[in-house]
C-alpha positions as CSV (number, residue, x, y, z in Angstrom):
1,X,-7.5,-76.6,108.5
2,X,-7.8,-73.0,107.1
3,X,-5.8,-70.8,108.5
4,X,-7.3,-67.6,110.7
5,X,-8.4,-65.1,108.2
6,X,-6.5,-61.7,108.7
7,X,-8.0,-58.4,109.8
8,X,-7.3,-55.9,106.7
9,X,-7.0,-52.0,108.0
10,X,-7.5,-49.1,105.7
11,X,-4.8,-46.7,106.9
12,X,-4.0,-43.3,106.1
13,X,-2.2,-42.7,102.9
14,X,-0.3,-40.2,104.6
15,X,1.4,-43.2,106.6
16,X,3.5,-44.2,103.9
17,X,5.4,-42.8,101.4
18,X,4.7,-44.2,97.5
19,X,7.5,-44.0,95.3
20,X,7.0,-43.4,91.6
21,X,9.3,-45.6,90.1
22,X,8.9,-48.7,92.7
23,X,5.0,-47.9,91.1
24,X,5.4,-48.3,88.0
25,X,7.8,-51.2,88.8
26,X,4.3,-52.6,90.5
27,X,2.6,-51.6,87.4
28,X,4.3,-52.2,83.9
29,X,1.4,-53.2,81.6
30,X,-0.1,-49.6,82.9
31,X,3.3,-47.4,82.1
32,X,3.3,-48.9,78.6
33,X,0.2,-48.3,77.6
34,X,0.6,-44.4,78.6
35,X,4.0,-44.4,76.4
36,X,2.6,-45.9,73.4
37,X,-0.8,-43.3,73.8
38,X,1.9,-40.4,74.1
39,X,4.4,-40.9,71.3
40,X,1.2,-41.5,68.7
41,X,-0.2,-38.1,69.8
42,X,2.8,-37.0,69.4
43,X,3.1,-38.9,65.6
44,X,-0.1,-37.3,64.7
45,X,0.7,-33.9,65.2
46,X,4.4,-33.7,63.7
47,X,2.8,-35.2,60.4
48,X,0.0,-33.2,60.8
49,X,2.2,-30.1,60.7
50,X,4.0,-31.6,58.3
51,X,1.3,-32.0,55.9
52,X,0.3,-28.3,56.7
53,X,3.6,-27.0,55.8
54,X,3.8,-29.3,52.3
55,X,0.5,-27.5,51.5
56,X,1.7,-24.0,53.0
57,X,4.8,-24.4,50.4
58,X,2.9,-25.9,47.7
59,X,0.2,-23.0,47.9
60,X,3.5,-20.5,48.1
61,X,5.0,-22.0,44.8
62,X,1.8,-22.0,43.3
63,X,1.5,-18.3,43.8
64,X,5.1,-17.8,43.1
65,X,4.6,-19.2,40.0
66,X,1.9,-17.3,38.8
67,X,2.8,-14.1,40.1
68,X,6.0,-14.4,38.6
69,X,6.2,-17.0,35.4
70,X,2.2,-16.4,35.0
71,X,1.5,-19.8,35.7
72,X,4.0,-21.5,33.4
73,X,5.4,-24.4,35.4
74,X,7.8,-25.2,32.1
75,X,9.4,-21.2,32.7
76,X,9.4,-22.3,36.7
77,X,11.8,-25.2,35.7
78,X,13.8,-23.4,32.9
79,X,14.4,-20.1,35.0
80,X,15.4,-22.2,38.3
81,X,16.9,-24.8,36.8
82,X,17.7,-24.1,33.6
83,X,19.2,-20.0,33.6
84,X,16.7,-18.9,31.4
85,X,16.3,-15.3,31.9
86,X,13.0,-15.1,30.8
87,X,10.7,-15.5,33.2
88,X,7.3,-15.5,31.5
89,X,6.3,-15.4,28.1
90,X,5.7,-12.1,26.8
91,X,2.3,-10.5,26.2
92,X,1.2,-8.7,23.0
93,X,-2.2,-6.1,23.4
94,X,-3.6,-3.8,20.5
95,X,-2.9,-0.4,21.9
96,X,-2.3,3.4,20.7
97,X,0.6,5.7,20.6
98,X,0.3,9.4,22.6
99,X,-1.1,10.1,19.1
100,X,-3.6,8.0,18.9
101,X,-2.2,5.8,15.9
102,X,-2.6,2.2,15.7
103,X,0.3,0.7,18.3
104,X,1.1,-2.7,20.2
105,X,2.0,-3.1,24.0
106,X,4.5,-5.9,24.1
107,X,5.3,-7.0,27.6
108,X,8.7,-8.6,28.4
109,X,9.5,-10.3,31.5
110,X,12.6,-10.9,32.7
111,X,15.2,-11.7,35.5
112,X,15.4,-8.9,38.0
113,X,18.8,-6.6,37.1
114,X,18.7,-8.0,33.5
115,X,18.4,-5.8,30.8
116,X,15.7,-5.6,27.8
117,X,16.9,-4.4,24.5
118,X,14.3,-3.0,21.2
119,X,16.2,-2.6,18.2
120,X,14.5,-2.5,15.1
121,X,16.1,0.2,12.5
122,X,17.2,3.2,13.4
123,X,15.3,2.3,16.9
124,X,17.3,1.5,19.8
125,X,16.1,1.3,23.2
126,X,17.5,-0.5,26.8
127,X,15.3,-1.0,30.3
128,X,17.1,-2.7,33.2
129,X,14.4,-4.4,35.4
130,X,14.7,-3.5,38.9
131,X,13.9,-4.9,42.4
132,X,10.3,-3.4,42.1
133,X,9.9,-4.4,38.7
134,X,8.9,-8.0,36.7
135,X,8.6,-6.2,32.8
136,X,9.4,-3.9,31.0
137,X,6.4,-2.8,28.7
138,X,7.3,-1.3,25.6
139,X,4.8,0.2,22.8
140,X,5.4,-0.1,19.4
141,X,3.9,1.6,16.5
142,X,2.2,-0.4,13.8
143,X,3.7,1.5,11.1
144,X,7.4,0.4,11.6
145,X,6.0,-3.2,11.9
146,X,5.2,-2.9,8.1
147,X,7.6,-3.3,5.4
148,X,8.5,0.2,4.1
149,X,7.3,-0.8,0.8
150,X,4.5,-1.1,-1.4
151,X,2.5,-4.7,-1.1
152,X,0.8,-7.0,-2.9
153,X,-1.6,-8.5,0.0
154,X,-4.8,-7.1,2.2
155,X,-3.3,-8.8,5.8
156,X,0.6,-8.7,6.9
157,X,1.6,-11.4,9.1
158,X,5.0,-10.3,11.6
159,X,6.3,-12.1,14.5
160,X,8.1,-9.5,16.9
161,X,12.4,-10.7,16.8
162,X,13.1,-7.3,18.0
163,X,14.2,-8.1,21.7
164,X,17.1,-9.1,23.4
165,X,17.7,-10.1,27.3
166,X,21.1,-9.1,28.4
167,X,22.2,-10.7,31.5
168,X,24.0,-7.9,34.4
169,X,27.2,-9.8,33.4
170,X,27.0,-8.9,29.2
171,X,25.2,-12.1,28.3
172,X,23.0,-11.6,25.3
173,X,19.8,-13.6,25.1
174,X,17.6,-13.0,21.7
175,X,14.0,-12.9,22.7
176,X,12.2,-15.5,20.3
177,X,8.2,-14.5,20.2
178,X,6.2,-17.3,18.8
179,X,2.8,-15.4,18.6
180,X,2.4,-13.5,15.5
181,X,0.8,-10.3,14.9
182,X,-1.6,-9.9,11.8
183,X,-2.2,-6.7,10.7
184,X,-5.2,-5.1,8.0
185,X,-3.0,-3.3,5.4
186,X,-4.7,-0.3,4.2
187,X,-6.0,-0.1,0.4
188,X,-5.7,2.7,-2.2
189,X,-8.7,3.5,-4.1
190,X,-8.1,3.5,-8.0
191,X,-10.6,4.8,-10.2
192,X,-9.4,4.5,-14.4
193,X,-11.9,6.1,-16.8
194,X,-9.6,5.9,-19.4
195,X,-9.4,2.8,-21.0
196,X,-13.2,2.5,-20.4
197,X,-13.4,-1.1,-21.0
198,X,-11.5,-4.1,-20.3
199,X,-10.2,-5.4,-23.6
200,X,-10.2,-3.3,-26.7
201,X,-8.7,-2.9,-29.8
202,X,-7.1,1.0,-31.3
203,X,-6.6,2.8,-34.6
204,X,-3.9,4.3,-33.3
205,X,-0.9,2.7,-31.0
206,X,-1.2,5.8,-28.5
207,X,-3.7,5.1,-26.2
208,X,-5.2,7.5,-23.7
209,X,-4.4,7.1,-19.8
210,X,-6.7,8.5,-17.5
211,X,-8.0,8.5,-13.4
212,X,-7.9,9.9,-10.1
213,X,-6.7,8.3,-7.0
214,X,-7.6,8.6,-3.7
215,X,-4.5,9.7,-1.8
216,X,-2.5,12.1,-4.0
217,X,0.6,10.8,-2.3
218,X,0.9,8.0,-3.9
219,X,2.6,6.9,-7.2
220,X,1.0,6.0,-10.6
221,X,2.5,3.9,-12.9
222,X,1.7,2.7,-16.1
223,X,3.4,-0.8,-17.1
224,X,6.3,0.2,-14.4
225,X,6.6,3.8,-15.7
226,X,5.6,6.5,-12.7
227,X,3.4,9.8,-14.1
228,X,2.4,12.4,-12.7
229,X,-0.6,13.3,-11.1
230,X,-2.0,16.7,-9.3
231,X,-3.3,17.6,-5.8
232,X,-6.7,16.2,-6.5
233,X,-4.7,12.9,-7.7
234,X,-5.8,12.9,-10.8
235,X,-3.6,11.5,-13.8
236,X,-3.8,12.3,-17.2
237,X,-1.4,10.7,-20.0
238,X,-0.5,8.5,-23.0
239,X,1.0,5.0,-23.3
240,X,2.2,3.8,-27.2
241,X,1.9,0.5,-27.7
242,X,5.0,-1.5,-28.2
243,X,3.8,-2.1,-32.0
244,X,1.3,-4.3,-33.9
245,X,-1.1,-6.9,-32.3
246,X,-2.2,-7.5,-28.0
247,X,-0.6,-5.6,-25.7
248,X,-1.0,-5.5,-21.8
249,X,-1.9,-2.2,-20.5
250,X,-0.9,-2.5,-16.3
251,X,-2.0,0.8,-14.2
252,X,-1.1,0.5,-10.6
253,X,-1.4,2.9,-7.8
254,X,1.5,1.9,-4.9
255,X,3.0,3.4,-1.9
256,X,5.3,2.0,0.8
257,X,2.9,0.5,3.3
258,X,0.0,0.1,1.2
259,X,-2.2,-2.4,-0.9
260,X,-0.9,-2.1,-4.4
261,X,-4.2,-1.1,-6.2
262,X,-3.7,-2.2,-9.9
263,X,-6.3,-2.5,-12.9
264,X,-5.2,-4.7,-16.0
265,X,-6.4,-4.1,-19.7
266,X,-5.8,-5.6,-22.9
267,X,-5.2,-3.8,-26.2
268,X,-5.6,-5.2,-29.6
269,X,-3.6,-2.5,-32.7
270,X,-2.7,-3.1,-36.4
271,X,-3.1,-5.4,-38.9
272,X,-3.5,-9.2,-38.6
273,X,-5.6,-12.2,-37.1
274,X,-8.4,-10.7,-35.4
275,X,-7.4,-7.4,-35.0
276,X,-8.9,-3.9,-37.3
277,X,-7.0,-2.4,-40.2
278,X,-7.0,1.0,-40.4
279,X,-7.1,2.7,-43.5
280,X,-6.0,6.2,-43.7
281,X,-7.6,9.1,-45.5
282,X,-6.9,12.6,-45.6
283,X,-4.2,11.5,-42.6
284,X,-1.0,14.1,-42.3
285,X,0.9,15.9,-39.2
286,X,-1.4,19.0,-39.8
287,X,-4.5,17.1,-38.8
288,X,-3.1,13.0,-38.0
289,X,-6.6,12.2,-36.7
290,X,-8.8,13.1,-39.4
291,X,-10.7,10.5,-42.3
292,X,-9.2,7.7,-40.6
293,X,-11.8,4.1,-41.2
294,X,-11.5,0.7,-39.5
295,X,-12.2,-2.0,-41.5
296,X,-11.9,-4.6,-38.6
297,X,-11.9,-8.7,-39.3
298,X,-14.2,-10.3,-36.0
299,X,-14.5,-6.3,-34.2
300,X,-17.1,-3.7,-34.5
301,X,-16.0,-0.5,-36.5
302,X,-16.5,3.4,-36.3
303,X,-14.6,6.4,-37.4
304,X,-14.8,9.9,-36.9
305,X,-16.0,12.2,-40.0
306,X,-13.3,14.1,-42.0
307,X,-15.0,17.3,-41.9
308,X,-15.2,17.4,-37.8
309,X,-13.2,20.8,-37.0
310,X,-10.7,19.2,-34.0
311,X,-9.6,22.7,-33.1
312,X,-10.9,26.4,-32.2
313,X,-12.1,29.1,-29.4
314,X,-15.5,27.5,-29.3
315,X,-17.3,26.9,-25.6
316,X,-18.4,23.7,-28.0
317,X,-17.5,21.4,-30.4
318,X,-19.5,18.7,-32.4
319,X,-18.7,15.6,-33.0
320,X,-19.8,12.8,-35.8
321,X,-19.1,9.8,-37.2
322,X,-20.3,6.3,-38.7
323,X,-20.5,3.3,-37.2
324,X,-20.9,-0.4,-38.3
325,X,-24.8,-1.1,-38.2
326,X,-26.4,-2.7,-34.7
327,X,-23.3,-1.1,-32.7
328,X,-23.8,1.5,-30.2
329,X,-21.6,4.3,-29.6
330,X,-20.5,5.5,-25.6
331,X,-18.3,8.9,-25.3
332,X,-16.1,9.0,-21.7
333,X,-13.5,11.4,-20.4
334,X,-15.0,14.6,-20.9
335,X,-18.3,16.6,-20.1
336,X,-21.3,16.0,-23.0
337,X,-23.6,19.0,-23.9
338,X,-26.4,16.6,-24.1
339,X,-26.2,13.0,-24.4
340,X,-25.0,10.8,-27.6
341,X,-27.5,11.2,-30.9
342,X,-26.9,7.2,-32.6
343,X,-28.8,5.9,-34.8
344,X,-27.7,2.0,-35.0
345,X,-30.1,1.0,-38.0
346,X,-28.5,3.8,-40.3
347,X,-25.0,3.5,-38.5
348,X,-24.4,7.1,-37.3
349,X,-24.0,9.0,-34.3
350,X,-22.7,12.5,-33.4
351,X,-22.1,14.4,-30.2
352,X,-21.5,17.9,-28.7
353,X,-18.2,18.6,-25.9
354,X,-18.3,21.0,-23.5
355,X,-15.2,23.1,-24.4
356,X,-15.7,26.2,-22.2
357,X,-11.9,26.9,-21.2
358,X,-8.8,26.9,-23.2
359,X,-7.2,22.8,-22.9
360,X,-6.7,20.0,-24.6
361,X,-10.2,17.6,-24.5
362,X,-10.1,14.0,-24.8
363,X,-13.0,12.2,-26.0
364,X,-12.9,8.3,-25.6
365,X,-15.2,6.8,-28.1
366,X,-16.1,3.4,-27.7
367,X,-18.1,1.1,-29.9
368,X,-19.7,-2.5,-28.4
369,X,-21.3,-4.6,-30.3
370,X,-22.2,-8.3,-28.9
371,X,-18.9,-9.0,-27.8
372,X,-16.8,-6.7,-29.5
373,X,-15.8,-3.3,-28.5
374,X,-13.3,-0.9,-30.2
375,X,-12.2,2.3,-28.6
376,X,-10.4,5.5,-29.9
377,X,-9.1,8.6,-28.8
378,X,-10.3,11.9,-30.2
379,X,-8.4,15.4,-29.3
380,X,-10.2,18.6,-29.2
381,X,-8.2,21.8,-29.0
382,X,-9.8,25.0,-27.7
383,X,-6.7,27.7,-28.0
384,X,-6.3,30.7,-26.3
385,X,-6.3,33.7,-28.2
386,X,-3.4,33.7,-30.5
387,X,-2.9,38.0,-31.0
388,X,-2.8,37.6,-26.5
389,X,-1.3,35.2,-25.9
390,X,1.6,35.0,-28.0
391,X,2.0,38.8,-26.8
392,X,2.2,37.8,-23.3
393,X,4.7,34.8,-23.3
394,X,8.6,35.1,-21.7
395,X,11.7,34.3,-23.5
396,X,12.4,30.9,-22.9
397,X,14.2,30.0,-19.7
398,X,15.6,26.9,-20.1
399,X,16.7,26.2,-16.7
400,X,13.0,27.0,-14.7
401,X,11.0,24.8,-17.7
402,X,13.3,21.9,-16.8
403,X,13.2,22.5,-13.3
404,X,9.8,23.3,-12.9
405,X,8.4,21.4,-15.3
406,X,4.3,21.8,-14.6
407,X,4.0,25.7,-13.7
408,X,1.8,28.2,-15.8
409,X,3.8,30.1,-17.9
410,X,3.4,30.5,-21.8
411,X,7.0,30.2,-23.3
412,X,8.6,30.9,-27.3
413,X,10.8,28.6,-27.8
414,X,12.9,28.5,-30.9
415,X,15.2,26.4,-32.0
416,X,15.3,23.5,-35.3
417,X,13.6,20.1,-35.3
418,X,15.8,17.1,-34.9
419,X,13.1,14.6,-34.9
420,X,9.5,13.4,-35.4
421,X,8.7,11.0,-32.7
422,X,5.5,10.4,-33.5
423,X,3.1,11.7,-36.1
424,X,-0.4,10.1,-34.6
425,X,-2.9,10.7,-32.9
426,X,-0.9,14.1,-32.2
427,X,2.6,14.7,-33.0
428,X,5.4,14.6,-30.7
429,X,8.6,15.7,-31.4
430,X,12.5,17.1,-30.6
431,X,13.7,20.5,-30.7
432,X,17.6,21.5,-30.7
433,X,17.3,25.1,-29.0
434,X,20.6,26.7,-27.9
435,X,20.5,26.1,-24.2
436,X,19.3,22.1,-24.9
437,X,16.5,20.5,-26.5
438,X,13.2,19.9,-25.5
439,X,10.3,17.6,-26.5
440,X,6.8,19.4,-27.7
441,X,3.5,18.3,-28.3
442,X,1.4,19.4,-30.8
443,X,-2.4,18.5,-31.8
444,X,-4.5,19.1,-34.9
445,X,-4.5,21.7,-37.4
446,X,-1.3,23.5,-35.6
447,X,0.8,23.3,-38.1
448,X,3.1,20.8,-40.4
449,X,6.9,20.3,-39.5
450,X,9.7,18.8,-41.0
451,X,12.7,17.1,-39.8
452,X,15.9,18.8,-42.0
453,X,14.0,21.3,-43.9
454,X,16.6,24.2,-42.9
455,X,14.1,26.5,-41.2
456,X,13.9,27.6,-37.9
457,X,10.6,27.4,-35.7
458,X,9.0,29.7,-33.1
459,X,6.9,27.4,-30.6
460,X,4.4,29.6,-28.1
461,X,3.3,26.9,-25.5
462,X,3.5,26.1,-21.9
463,X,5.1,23.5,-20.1
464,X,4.3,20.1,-20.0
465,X,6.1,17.8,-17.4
466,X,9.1,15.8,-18.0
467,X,9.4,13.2,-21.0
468,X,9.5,9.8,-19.8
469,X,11.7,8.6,-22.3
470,X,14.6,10.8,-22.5
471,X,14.0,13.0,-19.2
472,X,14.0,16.2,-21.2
473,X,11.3,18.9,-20.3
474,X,8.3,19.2,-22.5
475,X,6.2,21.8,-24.0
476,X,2.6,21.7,-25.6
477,X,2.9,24.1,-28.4
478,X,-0.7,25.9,-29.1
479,X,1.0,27.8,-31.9
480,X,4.1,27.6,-34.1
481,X,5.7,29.3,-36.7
482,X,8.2,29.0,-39.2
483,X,11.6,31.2,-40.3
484,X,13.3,30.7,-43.3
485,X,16.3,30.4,-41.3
C-alpha cells in the first residue's frame, strides 16, 4: 500500500534562517570546486607576475650592461664578480688636437671614484671618475706615439700601454689595450744629381756628392757621415773612396719621425779586374785634373783635353774631350750654354758652362756605352777679381771662421803647410797658423805647395764649413802666395 503522498509548500525564505557553514556542510562537492577555481587564479597571476618581473630584470640588466660595460657580458662578470675595475673596453677614434694636428681620442672606462692615469715621457696626467661620469676621454697626439727617431718603414704599428686604473684605496691596475694603432709615417723626398747613374767607375777616388731635399730640416749623410746643406736643402760635397776597386756609396736623408729616404750607388776606381787604369799626363798639384786618359778593361773610356783652361773670370768656359768610339757623352750638375756637341763615329765631344758668377762649377761627365758607363768630375773655377778682392779681405779671425764656419767673408790666412791631404782632383790640405790650423781647399791652376819647403803662405779665401775628418774649420783659397819665410 503506498503511503499518502505529502503536500509540499513553497514558503517564504524569510521564514528560516540558512546558515553558511551548515551549507556548505549540505554541499561539499560544490565548496571544493570553488577552492580549487580560486587558488589556480590565484597560481596564474603570481607566476604571471613572476615571469613579468624575470623579464623586467632581465631587460634592466640588459640595459645595465650596455649602458655601462657596452654590451660586454664577459666585463659584466669580471667587474661584479671578479673586481675588475675596468668596466668596458676602451675605445680608440682618429681625432685632432686644438691645432688641428693628427691626434687619437682614447676612451677609458672605469669604476666610479677610480682614478685614470697617462704617462708616456715627460707626460703625466690623472682623472678621477665621478658619480656623473663612466670615462675619462683623453686625446693624444700622433706625434709622441712615434718613436723620436729616424725609421726605416712607410706604416708604424703601436698598441697604447700608457694607462693605469688606480683604485680610491692606491691599487694600481695597468691598462692593457689589445687594439693597435697603425699609423702612415711621413716620407722625405730625396733627389741626388750627383752620382748621375747607378753604378759607375772614377779616375779619381773623390767623387762628387750632390742633391736637394725636400725639408731642409733634415740630416744628410753620406755612408753615416752628416753634411751640410742650406735653406733650400740643397747639399753639395765630396766622398774619397776608401782606395782601389768597388765601393758602396750610401746617401740618406733621416729625421726623427720620418721615412729614412736613402739612394745606394756603386763605384768602381783603380787598377785591376774590370775596373779603368788611369794614366796620368801632364798631372801635378798646379792643375791635378788636366791630360788625365782611361784606358779601361770591360768599361767605356773618355778624358778631358789637356789644353781645357779649368780656371778664369769668364761668364763661360768650354769644354772638350775624346771619347771611346760608339759611346755618348751626358754633362749634369751645372747649367749648359747649349747642349753637348759629340760626335760618336770620330770619338769627340765638347761643351760650353754657364760660369756667370764667381764659384766653384762642377761638371759630371758621364760616358754609357751598352752597359758600361764611366763618370768623372770636372772643376771649373771662375775667381773673383784678384787686385779687389784680396784688397778687401779681414785679418784672419780664427775664432768667428771656426765658429761660424759658412758666412761670407774673404779671409788671409797665413801660416806653413804641415800636410798634403790630397793632391786630386783638387788639393786639400793643413795649415799650422798661430792661433790653430785649418784645412784649405784649393782647385786648378792656383798655385803649387809643398809640405817642408821653409816658406810661409798667404791664403785669400773664404770659409768653407767644418772638416769632417778632423773637425777643424776650412777655407777655399781662390789665391795664395808664397814668402820666403
Amino acid at each position: 500500500m503506498k503511503p499518502a503522498k505529502e503536500n509540499i509548500e513553497i514558503e517564504d525564505d524569510d521564514d528560516y534562517d540558512y546558515d553558511d557553514d551548515d551549507f556548505d556542510d549540505r554541499s561539499p562537492a560544490r565548496a571544493r570546486r570553488k577552492s580549487a577555481s580560486g587558488g589556480l587564479k590565484k597560481n596564474i597571476v603570481f607566476i604571471a607576475a613572476a615571469a613579468a618581473l624575470v623579464i623586467l630584470i632581465a631587460i634592466l640588466g640588459v640595459v645595465y650592461v650596455n649602458k655601462v660595460h657596452g654590451g660586454d657580458f664577459s666585463k659584466f662578470i669580471s667587474c661584479t664578480f671578479g673586481g675588475d675595475p675596468i668596466t668596458r673596453t676602451p675605445t680608440i677614434e682618429a681625432w685632432k688636437t686644438e691645432d688641428g694636428d693628427p691626434a687619437y681620442l682614447i676612451t677609458v672606462y672605469a669604476k666610479r671614484n677610480y682614478t685614470v692615469r697617462y704617462n708616456n715621457g715627460d707626460i703625466q696626467l690623472e682623472r678621477t671618475i665621478n658619480k656623473n661620469q663612466r670615462y675619462i676621454p683623453f686625446v693624444v697626439p700622433q706625434s709622441i706615439l712615434v718613436p723620436d727617431e729616424p725609421l726605416d718603414v712607410s706604416q708604424y704599428t703601436v698598441k697604447p700601454d700608457f694607462f693605469t686604473v688606480i683604485s680610491p684605496s692606491g691599487e694600481e691596475t695597468k691598462l692593457e689595450i689589445d687594439q693597435e694603432i697603425t699609423i702612415d709615417i711621413p716620407s722625405i723626398d730625396l733627389n741626388v744629381t750627383q752620382p748621375s747613374v747607378a753604378d759607375f767607375t772614377v779616375d779619381s777616388p773623390v767623387v762628387p756628392i750632390a742633391g736637394s731635399v725636400s725639408d731642409n730640416t733634415v740630416g744628410v749623410f753620406v755612408n753615416d757621415e752628416q753634411i751640410a746643406i742650406d735653406e733650400a736643402g740643397n747639399f753639395s760635397t765630396t766622398y774619397t773612396l776608401p782606395g782601389e776597386g768597388a765601393a758602396t756609396i750610401t746617401i740618406e736623408a733621416r729625421k726623427n719621425g720620418y721615412q729614412t729616404a736613402t739612394a745606394t750607388f756603386n763605384a768602381t776606381y783603380g787598377s785591376g779586374s774590370g775596373t779603368p787604369t788611369t794614366t796620368p799626363g801632364d798631372n801635378t798639384t798646379t792643375d791635378p785634373n788636366a791630360g788625365q786618359t782611361t784606358t779601361p778593361t770591360g768599361n767605356v773610356s773618355f778624358s778631358v783635353n789637356s789644353d781645357v783652361k779649368r780656371v778664369g773670370t769668364s761668364s763661360t768656359m768650354t769644354v772638350s774631350g775624346t771619347m771611346e768610339s760608339g759611346a755618348a757623352i751626358s754633362v749634369s750638375g751645372v747649367e749648359l750654354d747649349g747642349a753637348v756637341t759629340q760626335d760618336s763615329t770620330a770619338g769627340t765631344f765638347s761643351f760650353t758652362v754657364k760660369t756667370a758668377s764667381v764659384g766653384i762649377y762642377e761638371a759630371v761627365i758621364t760616358a754609357t756605352k751598352g752597359d758600361a758607363a764611366k763618370t768623372s768630375t770636372l772643376y771649373l773655377e771662375h775667381q773673383p777679381d784678384k787686385t779687389s778682392y784680396m784688397e778687401g779681405v779681414y785679418k784672419m779671425d780664427y775664432d768667428k771662421i771656426k765658429n761660424y764656419p759658412n758666412h761670407e767673408q774673404g779671409y788671409k790666412i797665413v801660416g806653413k803647410v804641415t800636410e798634403v791631404i790630397q793632391a786630386t782632383p783638387y788639393v786639400k790640405a793643413r795649415i799650422q797658423t798661430s792661433d790653430g790650423d785649418m784645412i784649405f781647399y784649393y782647385y786648378s791652376g792656383v798655385a803649387t805647395i809643398e809640405v817642408g819647403d821653409g816658406k810661409t803662405y798667404e791664403l785669400y779665401g773664404d770659409p768653407y764649413g767644418t772638416d769632417s775628418a778632423t773637425g777643424l774649420p776650412q777655407l777655399h783659397a781662390w789665391f795664395i802666395l808664397k814668402r820666403n819665410s
